[in-house]
C-alpha positions in Angstrom: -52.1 -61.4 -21.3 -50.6 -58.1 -22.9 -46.9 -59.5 -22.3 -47.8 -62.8 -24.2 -49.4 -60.2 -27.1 -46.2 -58.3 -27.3 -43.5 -61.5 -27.5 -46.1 -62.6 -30.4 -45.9 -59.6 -32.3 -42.2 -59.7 -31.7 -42.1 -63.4 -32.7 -44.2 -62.5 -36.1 -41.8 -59.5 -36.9 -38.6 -61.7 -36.5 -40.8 -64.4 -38.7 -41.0 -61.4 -41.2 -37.5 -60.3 -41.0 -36.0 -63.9 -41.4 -38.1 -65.1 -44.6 -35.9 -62.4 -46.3 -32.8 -63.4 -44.6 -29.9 -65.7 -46.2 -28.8 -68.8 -44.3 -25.6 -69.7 -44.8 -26.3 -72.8 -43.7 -27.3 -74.1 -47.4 -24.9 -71.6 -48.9 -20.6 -72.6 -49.7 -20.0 -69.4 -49.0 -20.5 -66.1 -46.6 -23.5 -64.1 -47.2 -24.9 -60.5 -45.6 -27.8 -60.5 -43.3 -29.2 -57.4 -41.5 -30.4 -58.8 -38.3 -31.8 -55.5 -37.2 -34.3 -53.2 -38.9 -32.3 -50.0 -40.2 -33.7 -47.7 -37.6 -31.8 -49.4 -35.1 -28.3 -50.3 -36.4 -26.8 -47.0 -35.6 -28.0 -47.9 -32.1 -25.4 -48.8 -29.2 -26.2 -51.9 -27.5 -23.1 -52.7 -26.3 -20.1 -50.6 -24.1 -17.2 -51.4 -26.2 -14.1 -53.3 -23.7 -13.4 -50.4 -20.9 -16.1 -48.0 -21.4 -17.4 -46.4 -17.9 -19.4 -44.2 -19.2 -22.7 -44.2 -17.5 -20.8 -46.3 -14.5 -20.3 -45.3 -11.0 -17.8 -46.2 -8.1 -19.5 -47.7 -4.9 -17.0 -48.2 -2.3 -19.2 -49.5 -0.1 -20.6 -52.0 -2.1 -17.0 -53.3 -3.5 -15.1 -53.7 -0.1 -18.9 -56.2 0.6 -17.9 -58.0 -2.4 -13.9 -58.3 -1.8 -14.5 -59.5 1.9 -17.5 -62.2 0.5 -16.3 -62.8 -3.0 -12.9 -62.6 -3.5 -11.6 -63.9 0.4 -11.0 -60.7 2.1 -8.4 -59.3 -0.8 -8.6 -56.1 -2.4 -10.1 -56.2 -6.2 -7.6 -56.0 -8.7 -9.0 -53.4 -10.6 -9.1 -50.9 -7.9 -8.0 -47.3 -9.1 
């Protein structure tokens, strides 16, 4: 019961959020949205294309995926 609370709150926030939003859908040209409140845009959500940060190597669990994934050959990316 409290997860189905919590998406509706979420749901009724977003309902909030978009009444002020622009569609450019019925616009001719681009318009500006924020799609997330302003606490959170200076938030990272994303690792940008090569970021390890916060990754780790696991040998053990790469050679298990090169001999069941990727027919016995060694991963390309391999340091």
């Amino acid at each position: 019961m409290g997860r189905s609370i919590a998406i509706t709150q979420t749901i009724g926030r977003l309902c909030c959020l978009s009444q002020a939003a622009n569609h450019n859908v019925i616009d001719r040209h681009p318009v500006h949205n924020r799609y997330l409140p302003a606490e959170l845009e200076s938030e990272k959500f994303l690792l940008k294309e090569g970021d390890m940060s916060g990754k780790r190597w696991d040998e053990e669990a790469l050679v298990a995926w090169e001999a069941a994934e990727n027919g016995g050959e060694r991963w390309e990316g391999r340091i």
